[in-house]
C-alpha positions in Angstrom: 34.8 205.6 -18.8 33.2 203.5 -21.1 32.4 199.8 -20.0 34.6 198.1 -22.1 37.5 200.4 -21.2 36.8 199.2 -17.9 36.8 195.4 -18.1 40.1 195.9 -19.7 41.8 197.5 -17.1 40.3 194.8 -14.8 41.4 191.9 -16.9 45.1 193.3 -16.8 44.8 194.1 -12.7 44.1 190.6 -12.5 47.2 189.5 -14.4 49.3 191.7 -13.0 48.2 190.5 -9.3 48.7 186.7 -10.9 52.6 187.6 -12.5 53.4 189.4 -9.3 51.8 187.8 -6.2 50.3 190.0 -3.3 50.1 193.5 -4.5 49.4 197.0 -2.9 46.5 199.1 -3.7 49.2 202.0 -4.2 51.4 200.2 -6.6 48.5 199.3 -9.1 47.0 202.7 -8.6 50.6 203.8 -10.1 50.9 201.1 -12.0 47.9 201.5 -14.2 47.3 205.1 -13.8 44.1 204.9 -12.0 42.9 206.6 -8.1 42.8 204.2 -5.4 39.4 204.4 -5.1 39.1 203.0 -8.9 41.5 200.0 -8.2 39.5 199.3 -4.8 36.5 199.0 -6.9 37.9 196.9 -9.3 39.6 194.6 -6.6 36.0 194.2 -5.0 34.5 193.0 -8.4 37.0 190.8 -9.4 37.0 189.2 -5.9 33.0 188.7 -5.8 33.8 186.8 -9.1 36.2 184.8 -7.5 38.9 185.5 -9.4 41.1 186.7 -6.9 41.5 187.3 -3.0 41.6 190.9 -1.3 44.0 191.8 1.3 44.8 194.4 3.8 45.5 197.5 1.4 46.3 194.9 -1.9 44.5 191.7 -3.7 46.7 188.5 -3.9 46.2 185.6 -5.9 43.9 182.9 -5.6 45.7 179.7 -3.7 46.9 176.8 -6.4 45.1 174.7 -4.8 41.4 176.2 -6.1 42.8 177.0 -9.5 41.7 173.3 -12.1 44.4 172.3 -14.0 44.2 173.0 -18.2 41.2 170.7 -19.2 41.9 168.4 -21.9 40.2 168.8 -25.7 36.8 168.0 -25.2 35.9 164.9 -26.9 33.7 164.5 -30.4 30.6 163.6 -28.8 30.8 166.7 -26.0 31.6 169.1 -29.0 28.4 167.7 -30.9 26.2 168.2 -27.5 28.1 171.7 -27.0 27.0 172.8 -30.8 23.6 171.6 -30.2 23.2 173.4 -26.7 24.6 176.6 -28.0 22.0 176.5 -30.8 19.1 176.5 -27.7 21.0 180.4 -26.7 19.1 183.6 -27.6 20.6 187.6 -27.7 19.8 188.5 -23.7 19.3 185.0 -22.5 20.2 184.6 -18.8 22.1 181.1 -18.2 23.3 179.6 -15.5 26.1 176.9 -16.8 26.9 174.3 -13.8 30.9 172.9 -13.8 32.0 169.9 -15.8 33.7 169.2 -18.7 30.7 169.1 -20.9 29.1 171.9 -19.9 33.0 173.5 -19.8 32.8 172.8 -23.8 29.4 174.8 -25.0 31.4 178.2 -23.7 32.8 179.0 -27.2 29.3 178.5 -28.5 28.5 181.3 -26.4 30.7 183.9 -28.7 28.4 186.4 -30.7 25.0 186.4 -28.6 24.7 190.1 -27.3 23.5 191.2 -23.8 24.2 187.3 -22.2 23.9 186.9 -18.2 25.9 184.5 -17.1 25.9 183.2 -13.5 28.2 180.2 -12.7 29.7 178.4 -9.8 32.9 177.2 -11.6 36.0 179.3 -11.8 36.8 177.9 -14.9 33.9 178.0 -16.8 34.3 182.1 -15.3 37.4 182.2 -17.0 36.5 180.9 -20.5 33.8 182.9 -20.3 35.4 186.3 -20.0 37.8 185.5 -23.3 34.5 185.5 -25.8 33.6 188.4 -27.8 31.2 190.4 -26.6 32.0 189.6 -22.8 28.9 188.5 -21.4 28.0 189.5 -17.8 29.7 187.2 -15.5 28.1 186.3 -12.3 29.7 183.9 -9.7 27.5 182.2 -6.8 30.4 182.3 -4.2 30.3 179.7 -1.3 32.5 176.9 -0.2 35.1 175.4 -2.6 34.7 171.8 -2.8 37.7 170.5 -4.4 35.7 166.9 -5.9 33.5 169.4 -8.2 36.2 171.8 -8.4 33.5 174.3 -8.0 32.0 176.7 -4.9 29.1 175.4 -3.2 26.9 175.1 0.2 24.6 177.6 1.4 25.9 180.6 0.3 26.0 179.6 -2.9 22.4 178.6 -2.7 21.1 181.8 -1.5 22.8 183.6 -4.3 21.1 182.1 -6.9 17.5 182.4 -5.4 18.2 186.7 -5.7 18.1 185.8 -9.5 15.8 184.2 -11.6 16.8 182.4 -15.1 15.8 181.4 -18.8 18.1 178.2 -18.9 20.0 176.1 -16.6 22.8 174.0 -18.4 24.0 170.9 -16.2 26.1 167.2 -16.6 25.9 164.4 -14.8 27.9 161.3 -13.9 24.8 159.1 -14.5 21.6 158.5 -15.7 18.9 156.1 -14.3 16.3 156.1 -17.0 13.3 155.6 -13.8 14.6 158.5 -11.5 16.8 161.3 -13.3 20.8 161.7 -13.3 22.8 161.2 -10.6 26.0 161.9 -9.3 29.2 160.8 -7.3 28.8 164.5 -5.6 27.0 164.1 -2.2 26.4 168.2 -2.2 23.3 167.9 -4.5 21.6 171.3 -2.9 23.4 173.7 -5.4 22.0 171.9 -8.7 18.4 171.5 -7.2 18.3 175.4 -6.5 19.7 175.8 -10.1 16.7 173.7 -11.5 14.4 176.0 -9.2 15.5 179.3 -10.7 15.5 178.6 -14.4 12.5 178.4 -16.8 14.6 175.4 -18.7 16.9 173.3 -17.5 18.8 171.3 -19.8 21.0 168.0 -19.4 23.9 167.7 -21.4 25.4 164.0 -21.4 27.5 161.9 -23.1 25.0 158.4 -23.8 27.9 156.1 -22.4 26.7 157.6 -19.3 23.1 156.8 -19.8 21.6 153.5 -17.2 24.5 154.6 -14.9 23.3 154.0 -11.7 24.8 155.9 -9.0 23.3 156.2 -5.1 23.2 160.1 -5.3 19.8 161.7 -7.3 20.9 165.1 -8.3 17.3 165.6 -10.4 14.2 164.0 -10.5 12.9 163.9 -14.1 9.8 166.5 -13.3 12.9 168.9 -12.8 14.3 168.6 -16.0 12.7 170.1 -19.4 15.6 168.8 -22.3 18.2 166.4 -22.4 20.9 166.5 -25.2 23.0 163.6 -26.1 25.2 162.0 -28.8 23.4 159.5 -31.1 24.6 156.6 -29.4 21.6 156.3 -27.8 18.9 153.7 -28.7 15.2 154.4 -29.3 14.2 152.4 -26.9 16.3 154.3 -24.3 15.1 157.5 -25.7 11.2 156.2 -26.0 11.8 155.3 -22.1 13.1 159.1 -21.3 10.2 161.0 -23.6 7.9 158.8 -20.9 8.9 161.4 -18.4 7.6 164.4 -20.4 11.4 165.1 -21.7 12.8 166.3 -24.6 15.3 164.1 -25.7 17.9 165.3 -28.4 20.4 162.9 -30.2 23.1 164.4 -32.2 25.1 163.3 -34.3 28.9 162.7 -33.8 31.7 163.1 -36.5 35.4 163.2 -35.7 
């Protein structure tokens, strides 16, 4: 059956299982015309990415309290820093795209690159990414759900990403201290630093409002981090200051 045929069926398991709750393997075997075996298979996958949860003979859905609520419209400056990340994506790149809501907004600039690898530990960013056209490969680190990051994480997670390797990591922060690197509210800091080990790149996206935020928790040191994109609210003396530290900085311009 050919691949695409495939994800199809898979995509309408999944909202079938959503509309109707716990469901047998028997009744979606009828359901969608399929062996058991076939709807066993496609319950594992879509389980490994996280979108759903197997049970005794059936698959339910995933518990409300791990689904995000719809993320508002991304603002002008994270669609300006979204454009200019997708514009760093090659055909066959393999990402990994960390959760946030500025990462979150680069997925549409994903649509049209062929043969994409895309490994993730958000559900939502999973979810966005399976509506663009072609579908890249989806890959999900699985782990621990930590509710603050709405994302999976902990050592599970970790040793996931170390069987892959990867041409660019895309990751936000909630601050920026121009002498250390960016930081974060998030004491569960292991995840990103395993990210920034397995990828040849790893790019910060951030709005500049958050740039000199100071916050106790260093996610990555600057000798971690190759590019940083931002909106051109940042001064030249702030971006002289981050250039010190052998990174590329990127301003973009913001238009509503």
């Amino acid at each position: 059956m050919p691949k695409r045929d495939t994800l199809q069926r898979r995509h309408a398991i999944l909202a079938y299982v959503n509309d109707h709750g716990e469901t047998s393997v028997d009744t979606l075997a009828r359901h969608f015309a399929t062996s058991e075996v076939t709807v066993r298979k496609d319950l594992a996958t879509l389980e490994k990415s996280g979108l759903l949860l197997r049970r005794f003979g059936g698959a339910a859905p995933l518990p409300q309290e791990m689904l995000a609520e719809p993320a508002a419209a991304p603002s002008a400056a994270k669609r300006a820093i979204a454009r200019a990340a997708g514009e760093r994506i090659r055909a066959h790149n393999r990402l990994i795209i960390d959760s946030g809501t500025t990462t979150s907004a680069m997925i549409p600039e994903l649509g049209g690159h062929e043969g994409l690898v895309v490994m993730t530990n958000a559900l939502s960013v999973a979810n966005a990414l399976r509506e663009l056209e072609p579908e890249p490969v989806i890959l999900m680190t699985g782990g621990t759900w930590d509710p603050h990051s709405e994302s999976f994480q902990g050592r599970i997670a970790e040793q996931v990403l170390r069987c892959y390797d990867f041409d660019q990591l895309f990751i936000g922060a909630d601050g920026i201290d121009l002498e250390r690197g960016t930081t974060t509210y998030n004491e569960l800091i292991g995840l990103s630093r395993v990210m920034a080990e397995v990828a040849r790149e790893v790019v910060v996206l951030v709005e500049s409002d958050k740039i000199g935020r100071r916050i106790p928790n260093l996610e990555l040191p600057w000798a971690r981090i190759h590019t940083l994109i931002t909106d051109d609210g940042m001064d030249d003396a702030t971006c002289e200051r981050l250039e010190a530290h052998d990174v590329a900085v990127i301003r973009v311009a913001v238009s509503e």
